[in-house]
C-alpha positions as CSV (number, residue, x, y, z in Angstrom):
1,X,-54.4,-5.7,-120.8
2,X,-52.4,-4.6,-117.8
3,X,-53.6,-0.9,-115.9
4,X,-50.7,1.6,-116.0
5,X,-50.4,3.3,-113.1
6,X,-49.1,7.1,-113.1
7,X,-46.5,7.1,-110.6
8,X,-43.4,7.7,-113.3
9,X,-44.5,10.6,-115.3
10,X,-46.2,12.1,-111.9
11,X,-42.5,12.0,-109.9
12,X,-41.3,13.4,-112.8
13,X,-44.0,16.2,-113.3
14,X,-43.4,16.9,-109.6
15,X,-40.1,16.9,-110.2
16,X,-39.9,19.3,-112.7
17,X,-41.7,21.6,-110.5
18,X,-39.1,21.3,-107.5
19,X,-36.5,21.9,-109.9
20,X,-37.9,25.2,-110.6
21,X,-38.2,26.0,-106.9
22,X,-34.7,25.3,-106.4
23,X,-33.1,27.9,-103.9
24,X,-36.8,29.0,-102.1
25,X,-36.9,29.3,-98.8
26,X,-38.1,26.9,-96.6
27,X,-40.7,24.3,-97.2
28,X,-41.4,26.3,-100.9
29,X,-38.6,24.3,-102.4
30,X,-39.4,21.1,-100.3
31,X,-42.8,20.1,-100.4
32,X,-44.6,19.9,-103.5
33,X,-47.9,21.9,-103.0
34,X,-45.7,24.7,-101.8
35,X,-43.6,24.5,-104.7
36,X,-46.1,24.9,-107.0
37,X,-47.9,28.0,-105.3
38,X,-44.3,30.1,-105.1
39,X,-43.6,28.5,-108.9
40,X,-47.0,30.2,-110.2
41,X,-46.4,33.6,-108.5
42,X,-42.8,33.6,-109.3
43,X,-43.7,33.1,-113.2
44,X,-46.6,35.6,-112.9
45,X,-43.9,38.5,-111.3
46,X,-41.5,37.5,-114.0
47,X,-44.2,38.2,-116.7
48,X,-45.0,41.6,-115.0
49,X,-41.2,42.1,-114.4
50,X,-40.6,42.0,-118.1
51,X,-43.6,44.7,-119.1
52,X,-42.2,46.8,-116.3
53,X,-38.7,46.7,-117.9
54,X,-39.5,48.2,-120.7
55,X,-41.7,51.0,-119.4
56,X,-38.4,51.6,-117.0
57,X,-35.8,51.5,-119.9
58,X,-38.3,54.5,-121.6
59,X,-38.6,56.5,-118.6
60,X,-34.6,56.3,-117.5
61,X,-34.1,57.4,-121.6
62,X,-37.0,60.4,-121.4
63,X,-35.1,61.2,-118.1
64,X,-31.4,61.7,-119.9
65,X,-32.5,63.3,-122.9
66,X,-34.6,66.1,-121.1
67,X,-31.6,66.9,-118.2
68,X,-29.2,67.0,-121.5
69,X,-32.3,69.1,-123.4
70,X,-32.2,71.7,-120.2
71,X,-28.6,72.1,-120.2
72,X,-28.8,73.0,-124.1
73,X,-31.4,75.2,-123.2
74,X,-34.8,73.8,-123.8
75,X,-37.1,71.8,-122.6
76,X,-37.9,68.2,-123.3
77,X,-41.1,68.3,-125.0
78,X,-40.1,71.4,-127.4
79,X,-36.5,69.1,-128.7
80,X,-38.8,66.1,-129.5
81,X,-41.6,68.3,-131.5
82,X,-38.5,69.9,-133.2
83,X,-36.3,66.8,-134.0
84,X,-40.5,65.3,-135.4
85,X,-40.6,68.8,-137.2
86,X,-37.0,68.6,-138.6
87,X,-37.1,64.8,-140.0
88,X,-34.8,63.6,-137.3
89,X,-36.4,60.1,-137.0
90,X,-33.5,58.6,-133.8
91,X,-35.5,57.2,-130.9
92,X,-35.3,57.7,-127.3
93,X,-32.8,54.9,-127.0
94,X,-30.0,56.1,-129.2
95,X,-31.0,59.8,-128.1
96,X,-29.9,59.3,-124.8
97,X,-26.8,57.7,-125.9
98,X,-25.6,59.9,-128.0
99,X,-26.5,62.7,-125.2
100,X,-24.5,60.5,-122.8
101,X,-21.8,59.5,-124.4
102,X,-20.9,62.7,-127.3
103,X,-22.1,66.1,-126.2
104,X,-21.5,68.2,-128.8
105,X,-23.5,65.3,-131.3
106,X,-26.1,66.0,-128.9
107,X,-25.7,70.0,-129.2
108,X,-26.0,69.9,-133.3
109,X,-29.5,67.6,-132.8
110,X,-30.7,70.4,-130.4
111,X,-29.4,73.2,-132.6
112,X,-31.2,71.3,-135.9
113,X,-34.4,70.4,-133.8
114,X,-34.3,74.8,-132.6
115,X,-34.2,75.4,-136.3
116,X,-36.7,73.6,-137.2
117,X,-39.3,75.4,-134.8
């Protein structure tokens, strides 16, 4: 039986790597060693990137609730314990919305959540 020699499915492993290094600067989206290193970091920031998103996403919504919070009159950490206390069960998320985008919505949650302490 004839050897097979690798050549085809190594161009086309290489190739998929260049592919992803498409746009890189310099020899990173040349040569193929390169390639590879800036291909392995790039995937390991992207993998951190998307943890950090959401960690950034909960502080930006902590951040709007508690300047809305302070213009109704109290602070962050006494409207959360209130709306837990008062069976308002709306996450951070949607809190901030609704503190962004209808401010007297807002007001009644910080009125219920003042009752409820």
């Amino acid at each position: 039986m004839a050897r097979v020699k690798g050549a085809m499915m190594t161009r086309k492993r290489r190739n998929k790597t260049l592919k992803l290094a498409k746009g890189y600067w310099g020899s990173k989206s040349k040569h193929f060693k390169m390639a590879k290193q800036a291909v392995m970091k790039s995937g390991n920031y992207a993998y951190i990137g998307r943890k950090q998103k959401k960690r950034e996403f909960r502080q930006l919504w902590i951040t709007r609730i508690s300047a809305a919070c302070k213009m109704n009159g109290i602070n962050y950490s006494q409207f959360m314990n209130g709306c837990k206390k008062a069976g308002i069960t709306l996450n951070r998320k949607m809190l901030s919305e609704i503190a962004i985008h209808d401010a007297a919505g807002f007001t009644a949650i910080v009125e219920q959540a003042k009752a409820a302490l």
